[in-house]
N, C-alpha and C positions, 0 to 999 in steps of 0.2 A: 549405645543400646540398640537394641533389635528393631528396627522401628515396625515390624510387625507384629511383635511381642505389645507394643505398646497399645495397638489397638484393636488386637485379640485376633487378628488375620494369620492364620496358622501357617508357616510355612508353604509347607506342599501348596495351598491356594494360592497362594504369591507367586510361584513357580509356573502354576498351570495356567495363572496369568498371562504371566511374560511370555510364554509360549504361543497361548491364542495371537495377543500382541503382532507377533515377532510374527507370524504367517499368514496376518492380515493382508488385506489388499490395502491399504494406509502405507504397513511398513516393511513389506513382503522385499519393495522392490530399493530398498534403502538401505545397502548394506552398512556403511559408517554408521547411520541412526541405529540400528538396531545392538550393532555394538557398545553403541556409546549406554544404549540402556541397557542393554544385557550386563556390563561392568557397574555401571551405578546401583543396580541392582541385587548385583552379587555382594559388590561391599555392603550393600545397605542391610544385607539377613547377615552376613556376618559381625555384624555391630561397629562398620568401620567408616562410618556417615561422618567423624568430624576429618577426616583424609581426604574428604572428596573435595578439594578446592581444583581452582583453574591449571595448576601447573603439571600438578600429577595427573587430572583428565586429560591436559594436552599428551603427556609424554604418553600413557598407559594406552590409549585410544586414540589419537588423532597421531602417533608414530613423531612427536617431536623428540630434540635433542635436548640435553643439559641447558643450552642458551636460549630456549624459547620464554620469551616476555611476552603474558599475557597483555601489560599494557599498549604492546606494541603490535601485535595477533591476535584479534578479535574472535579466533574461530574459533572456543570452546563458548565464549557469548552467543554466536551467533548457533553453531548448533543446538546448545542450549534452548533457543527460542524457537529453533526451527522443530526440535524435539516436543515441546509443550503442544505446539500450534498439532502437531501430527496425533498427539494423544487426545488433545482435546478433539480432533475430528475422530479418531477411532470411536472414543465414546458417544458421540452424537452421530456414529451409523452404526458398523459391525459389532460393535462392544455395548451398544445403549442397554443393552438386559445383562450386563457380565454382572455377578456380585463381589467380584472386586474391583477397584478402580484403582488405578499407579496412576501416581502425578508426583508435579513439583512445583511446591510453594517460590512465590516469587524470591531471587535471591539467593535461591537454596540450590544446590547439586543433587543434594542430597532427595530422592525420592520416597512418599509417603505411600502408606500403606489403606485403604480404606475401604468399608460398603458403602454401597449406592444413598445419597440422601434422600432419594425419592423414590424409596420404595412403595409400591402401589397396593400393599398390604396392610400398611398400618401408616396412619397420620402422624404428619409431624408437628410437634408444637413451634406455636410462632421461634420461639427463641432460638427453635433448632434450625430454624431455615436460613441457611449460610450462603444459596447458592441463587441468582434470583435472572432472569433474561428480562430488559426491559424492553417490549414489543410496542411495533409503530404505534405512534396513534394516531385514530380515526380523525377526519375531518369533516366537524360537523357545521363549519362555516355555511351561512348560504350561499356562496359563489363557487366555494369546494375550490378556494385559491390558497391555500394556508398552508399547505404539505410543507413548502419550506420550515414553514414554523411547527407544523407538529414534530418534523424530524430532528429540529436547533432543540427542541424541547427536550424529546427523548435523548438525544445524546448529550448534554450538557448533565440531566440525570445520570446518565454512563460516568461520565468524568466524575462526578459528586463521589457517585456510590463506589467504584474504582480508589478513590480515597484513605479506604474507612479498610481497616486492618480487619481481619476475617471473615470478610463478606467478597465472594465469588461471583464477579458479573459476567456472563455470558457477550459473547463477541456478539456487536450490534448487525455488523453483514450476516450473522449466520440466525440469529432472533426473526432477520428483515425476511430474509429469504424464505425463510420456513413458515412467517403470515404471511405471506405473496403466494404461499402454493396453497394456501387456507387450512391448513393443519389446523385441528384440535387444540387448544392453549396446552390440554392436558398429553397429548403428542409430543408439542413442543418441549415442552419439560422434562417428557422421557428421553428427547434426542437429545437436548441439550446437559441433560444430569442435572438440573437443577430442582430445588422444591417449591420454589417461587417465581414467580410472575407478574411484573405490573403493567395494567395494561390501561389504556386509558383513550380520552378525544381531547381535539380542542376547539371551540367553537368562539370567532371572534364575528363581534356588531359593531361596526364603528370604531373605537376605543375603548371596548369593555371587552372583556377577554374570561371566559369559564372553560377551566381545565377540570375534567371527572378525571379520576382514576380509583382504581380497584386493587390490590393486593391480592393474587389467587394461592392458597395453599394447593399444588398441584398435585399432590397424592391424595386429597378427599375431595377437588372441586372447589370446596369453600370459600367464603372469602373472609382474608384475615382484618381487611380495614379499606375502608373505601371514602372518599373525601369529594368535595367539590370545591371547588376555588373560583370564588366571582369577585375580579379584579377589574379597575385600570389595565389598560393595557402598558403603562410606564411602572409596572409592580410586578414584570415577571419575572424577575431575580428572585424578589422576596418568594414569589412564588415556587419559585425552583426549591430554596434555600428549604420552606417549609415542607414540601413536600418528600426529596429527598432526609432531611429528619426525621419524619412523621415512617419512612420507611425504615431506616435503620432500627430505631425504638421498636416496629414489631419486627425484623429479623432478629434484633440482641438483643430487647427486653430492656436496654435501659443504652447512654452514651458514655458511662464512663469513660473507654476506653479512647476516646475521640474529645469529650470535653466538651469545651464551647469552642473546637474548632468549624470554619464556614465550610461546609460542605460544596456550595457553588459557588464558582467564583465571578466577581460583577467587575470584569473588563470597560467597563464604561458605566458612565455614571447616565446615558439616556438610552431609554428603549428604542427611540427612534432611529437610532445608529445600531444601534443591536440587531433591529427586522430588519434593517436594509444590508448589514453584514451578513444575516441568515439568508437573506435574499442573493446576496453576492456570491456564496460557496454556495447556494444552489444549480444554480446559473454555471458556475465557473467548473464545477464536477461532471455537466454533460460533454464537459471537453467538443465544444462543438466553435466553430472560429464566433456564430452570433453570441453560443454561452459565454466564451472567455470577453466579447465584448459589455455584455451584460451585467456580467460579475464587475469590472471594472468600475464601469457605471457606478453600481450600486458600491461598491468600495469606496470610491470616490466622493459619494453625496452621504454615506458615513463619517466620514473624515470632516465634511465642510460644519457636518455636527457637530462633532468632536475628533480634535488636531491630535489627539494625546491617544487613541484608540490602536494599541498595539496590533491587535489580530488585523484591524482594516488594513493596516501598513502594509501587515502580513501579505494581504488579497490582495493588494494594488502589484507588489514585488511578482508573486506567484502568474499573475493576470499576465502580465508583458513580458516576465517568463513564459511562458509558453503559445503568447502570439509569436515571441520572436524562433521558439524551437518547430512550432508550425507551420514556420515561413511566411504567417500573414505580415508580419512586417522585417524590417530589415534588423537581423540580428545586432548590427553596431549601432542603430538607433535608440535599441529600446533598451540596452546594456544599461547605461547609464540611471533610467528612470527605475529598471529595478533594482537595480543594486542601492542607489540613495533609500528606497522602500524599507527592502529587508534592513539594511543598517538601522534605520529610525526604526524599524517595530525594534530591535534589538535593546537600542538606548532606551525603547523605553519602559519596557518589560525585559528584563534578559533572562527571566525564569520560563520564559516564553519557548515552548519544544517549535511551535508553526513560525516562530520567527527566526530561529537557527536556522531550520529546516528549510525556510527560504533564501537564508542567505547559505547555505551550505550549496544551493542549488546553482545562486549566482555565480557563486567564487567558484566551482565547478567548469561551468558551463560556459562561462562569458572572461572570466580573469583564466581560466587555468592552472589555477592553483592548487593542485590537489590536495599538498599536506591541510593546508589552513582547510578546504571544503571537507576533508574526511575529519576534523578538528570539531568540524562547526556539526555535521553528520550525529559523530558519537555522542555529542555533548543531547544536542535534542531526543538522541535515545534515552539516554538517564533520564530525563526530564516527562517523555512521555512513550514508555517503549510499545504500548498500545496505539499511537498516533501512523495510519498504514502509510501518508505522503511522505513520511520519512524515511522509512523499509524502501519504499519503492523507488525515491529518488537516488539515496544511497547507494542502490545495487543499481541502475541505469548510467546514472551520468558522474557516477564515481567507483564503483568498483569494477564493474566492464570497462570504462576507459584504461584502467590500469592495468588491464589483463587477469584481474583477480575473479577467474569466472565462477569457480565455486561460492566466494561469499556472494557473488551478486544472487548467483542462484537460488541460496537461502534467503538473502534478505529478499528477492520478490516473491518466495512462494510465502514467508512471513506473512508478506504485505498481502496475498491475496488468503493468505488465510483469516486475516483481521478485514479483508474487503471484499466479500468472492463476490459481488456484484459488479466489481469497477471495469466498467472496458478497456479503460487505461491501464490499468496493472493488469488484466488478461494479454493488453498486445505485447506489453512490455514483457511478460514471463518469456510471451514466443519469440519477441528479440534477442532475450539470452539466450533460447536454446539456438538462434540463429545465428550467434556469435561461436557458441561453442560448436558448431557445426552440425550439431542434432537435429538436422533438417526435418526429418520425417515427427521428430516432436513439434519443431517450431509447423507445419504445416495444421500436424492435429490443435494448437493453441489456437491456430488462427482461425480454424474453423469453429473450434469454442465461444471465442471473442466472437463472430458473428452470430452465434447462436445469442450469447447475450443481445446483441442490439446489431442487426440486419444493416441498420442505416448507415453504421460507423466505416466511413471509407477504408481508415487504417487498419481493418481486419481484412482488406482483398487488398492492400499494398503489402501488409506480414505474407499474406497467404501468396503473392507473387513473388516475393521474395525466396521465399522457399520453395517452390516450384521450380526457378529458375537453377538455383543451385542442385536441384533433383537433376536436372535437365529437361523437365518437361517443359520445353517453351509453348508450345500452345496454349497451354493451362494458364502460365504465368500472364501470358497476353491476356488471358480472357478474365483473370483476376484482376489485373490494371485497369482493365476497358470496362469493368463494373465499377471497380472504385471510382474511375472518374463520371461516371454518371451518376453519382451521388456529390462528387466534389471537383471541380477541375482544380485538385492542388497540382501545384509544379512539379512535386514529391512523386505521384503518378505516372503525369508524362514523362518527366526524364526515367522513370524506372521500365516504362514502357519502351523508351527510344534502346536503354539495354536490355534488353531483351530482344529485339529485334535486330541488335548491332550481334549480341551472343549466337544469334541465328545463321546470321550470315546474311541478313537482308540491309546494305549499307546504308541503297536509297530510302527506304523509312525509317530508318536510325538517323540521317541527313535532315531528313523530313521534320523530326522530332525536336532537331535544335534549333530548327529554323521556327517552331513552332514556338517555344522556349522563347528565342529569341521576340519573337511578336507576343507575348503575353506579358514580357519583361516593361513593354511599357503603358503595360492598363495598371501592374500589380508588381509585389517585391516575387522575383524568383531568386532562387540561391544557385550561385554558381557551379555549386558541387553537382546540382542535377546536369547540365550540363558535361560538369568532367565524367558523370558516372558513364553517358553518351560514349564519348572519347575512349573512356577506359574501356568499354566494350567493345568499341572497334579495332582497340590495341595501338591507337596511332597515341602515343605518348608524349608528344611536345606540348599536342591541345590539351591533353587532358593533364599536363603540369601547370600550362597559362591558367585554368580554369581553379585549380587546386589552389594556385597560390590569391587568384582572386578570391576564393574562398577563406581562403588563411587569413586576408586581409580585413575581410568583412567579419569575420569572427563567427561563421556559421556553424548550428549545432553541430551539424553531421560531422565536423573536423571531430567530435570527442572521441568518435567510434572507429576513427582510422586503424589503430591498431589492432584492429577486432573486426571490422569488417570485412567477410569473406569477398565482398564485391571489389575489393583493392589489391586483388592479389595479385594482377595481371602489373601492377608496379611497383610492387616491393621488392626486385632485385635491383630496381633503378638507383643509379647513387643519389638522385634530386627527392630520392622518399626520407631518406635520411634529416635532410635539413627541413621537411613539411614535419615527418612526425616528431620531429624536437623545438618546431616551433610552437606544438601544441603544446612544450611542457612535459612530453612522453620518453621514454627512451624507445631507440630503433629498435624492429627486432631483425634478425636475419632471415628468418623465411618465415612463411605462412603458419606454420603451425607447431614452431618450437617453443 
């Protein structure tokens, strides 16, 4: 059936839709996405929407053959998501006044036909508002220490309401983003397409804890339902559970359709392990060496709560993940202590997306295993394909490592479209483009990433990175020589010593290992900084000795050998052979076949 027929969207409109669409600045410059929706689109007015599964999008649109297994080729999944994620941003800039709206229902191919829900002409009744953004809330603490816990609040509502069959949540980075630049609620509403709004504080004394929130109808201002909650602080489940309820009832008018299903779910049976786990992903998402130590911590004195606390598992595995991928400790050290983590949050929730997704990270990173980590990857997508550490892990240290640049490239622009605040999935987008050799993209990413947060070294080690493959070594030097004044990581100096070795300057490239060398015994360095040294002066036996000590030690940087433009200077060597298949990769023959 016509699915515009169905909801009185006249043709021609649907048309002149796609069109505006298709010449945005969104998807101007995306020619597979706009084909993929230009075909979905076309079957969809010709009434041909139960055709549109994975195998025929693959063959019709992505150019497969007879033998393409979508269980085996994820890319009609994954443009799929990358496609929604693009529509949804269209609509919340160049499209936010269109009066049509194309989407697609989760699950479906098949694209819908629709007007705007929040039109600014006439009011909607509660029951019609399907679409709702739940914005930060205020912290009315008096110490103004509680952000972590206003934000664990807000987005555990996300998860609730995310739940519940016809109600549309609005992505929480792009909610967050748009009250950071103090927009209008009734602004936000019109960028995001939604009719509703819950906005709210939370003010905690001691152990007594009151959360306000407000219901905004955003086409009249109004408000649909407003509540106070004056609890214990060991009652903010219940809390959650009520309030997320209290909201569905006025978007649907009643629960049938959900039942006496729990809307939030209570991971632990004590609050005090809950604030100190919201406290842990606080801490552990500034990606900073003090945050990830931090996060630990508080992981950790969760657990001593309670042993049985899936997600803490979760934080402890994630925590020494990525002190080890930072170089603050010794990659073969901390192997072990994450990977038992992630295993245990798995045993003990395995409906758990952040527990796969930590061990999909391990097995990855640390085992090399790719089948079992891309195994463990897909599974935490099913489970939470809105969860962006999984997008983003997924395309870094598993689908880059295998040379599969395209999907990486979707799953991190996924992931920063479900995160556009995270510095970590900004550096990471411009790693891919730095694998795939799009220099002058990965330079613009990196300067983004600093625009987000100045302080973040790793956005002037991206941004030297790609200067150097520009050829602009000055630049590159003066990009490292910043970063390490906010951080003397290893990561720096050695990137630093090539660049100067690139230059032709051997004495301060000499200089550099030597320097390596003396920091090796305050702190963990990894030996691949050093071979990167070597590799740049071309002398290849040092920079084999240093590669295999790397090999040994199990260092992140081994995942990206095959993809690292900075190795190119050894890939006709026959000794590259036996390193990139002791990661578990196959060889390739030259740079960029």
């Amino acid at each position: 059936m016509d699915s515009s027929k169905r909801v009185g969207i006249p043709r021609d409109a649907v048309w002149a839709e796609l069109e505006k669409i298709l010449k945005s600045s969104v998807l101007s410059h995306s020619g597979r996405l706009s084909r993929f929706l230009t075909y979905v689109v076309q079957e969809a007015l010709k009434g041909e929407t139960v055709q549109l599964k994975e195998y025929l999008i693959g063959m019709e649109v992505f150019d497969k053959d007879e033998s393409f297994d979508p269980r085996l080729d994820p890319i009609v999944r994954v443009e799929a998501g990358r496609l929604r994620a693009k529509l949804t941003r269209y609509y919340e800039t160049d499209g936010w006044q269109d009066p049509v709206i194309i989407e697609f229902l989760r699950g479906s191919y098949a694209p819908t036909f629709r007007e705007p829900e929040s039109q600014p002409v006439a009011a909607a009744a509660p029951s019609e508002l399907k679409a709702i953004a739940v914005l930060p809330f205020a912290d009315q603490s008096p110490g103004k220490d509680q952000e972590y816990l206003c934000d664990g609040i807000a987005m555990e509502l996300i998860n609730a309401l995310s739940k519940v069959e016809g109600i549309r949540v609005a992505a929480w980075s792009s909610a967050r983003q748009l009250k950071r630049l103090e927009y209008d609620v009734r602004e936000i509403g019109r960028r995001l397409r939604v009719g509703a709004a819950l906005e709210g504080s939370v003010r905690r004394e001691g152990e007594r804890l009151r959360i306000a929130v407000q219901l905004v109808d955003l086409p009249t201002g109004c408000y649909v339902w407003m509540e106070s909650y004056d609890r214990n602080l060991k009652d903010v489940f219940e809390m959650q559970e009520e309030i997320a309820s209290a909201i569905v009832s006025s978007l649907k008018g009643h629960l049938a359709r959900n039942g006496d299903r729990q809307l939030v779910a209570r991971p632990t049976e004590s609050s005090t392990a809950y604030r100190l786990y919201l406290k842990g992903r606080y801490s552990w998402n500034k990606r900073s060496q003090q945050g990830l130590w931090e996060g630990l911590k508080y992981f950790e004195r969760a657990l001593e709560i309670d042993p049985s606390y899936a997600l803490a598992h979760s934080g402890v595995a994630d925590s020494y993940s990525l002190l080890g991928n930072y170089g603050v400790l010794p990659t073969h050290t901390v192997r072990a202590r994450a990977k038992e983590a992630a295993v245990k949050a798995v045993e003990i929730d395995s409906t758990l997306a952040e527990a796969h997704t930590s061990l999909g990270h391990v097995t990855a990173t640390y085992d090399w295993d790719w089948e079992l980590a891309e195994r463990e990857f897909e599974l935490a997508l099913e489970l939470k394909e809105y969860y962006p550490t999984v997008h983003h892990w997924y395309a870094i240290t598993c689908l880059m490592p295998l040379r599969r640049l395209d999907e990486a490239l979707l799953e991190i622009e996924r992931a920063q479209a479900l995160d556009a605040v995270s510095v970590s999935i900004a550096r990471d987008a411009g790693v891919v483009f730095f694998c795939r050799r799009e220099y002058d993209r990965a330079m613009a990413q990196a300067l983004r990433t600093l625009e987000l947060d100045p302080t973040f070294y790793e956005g002037y080690w991206l941004l030297g990175m790609a200067y150097q493959q520009l050829g602009r070594f000055p630049e590159a030097c003066e990009a490292f020589q910043k970063g390490a004044v906010l951080s003397r990581a290893p990561r720096l100096i050695g990137a630093l010593g090539h660049s100067y070795a690139l230059m032709g300057k051997r004495r301060e490239a000499l200089d550099v290992v030597q320097k390596l060398a003396a920091l090796s015994q305050r702190r963990y360095v990894s030996p691949f900084d050093t071979a990167l040294v070597y590799m740049g002066l071309a002398e290849k036996d040092e920079a084999f000795k240093w590669l295999h000590m790397a090999l040994a030690q199990r260092c992140y940087e081994m995942v990206w050998l095959k993809v690292d433009p900075r190795c190119d200077i050894v890939r006709s060597d026959p000794r590259w052979f036996s390193v990139i298949n002791a990661v578990g990769l196959e060889a390739e023959r030259s740079a960029r076949e």
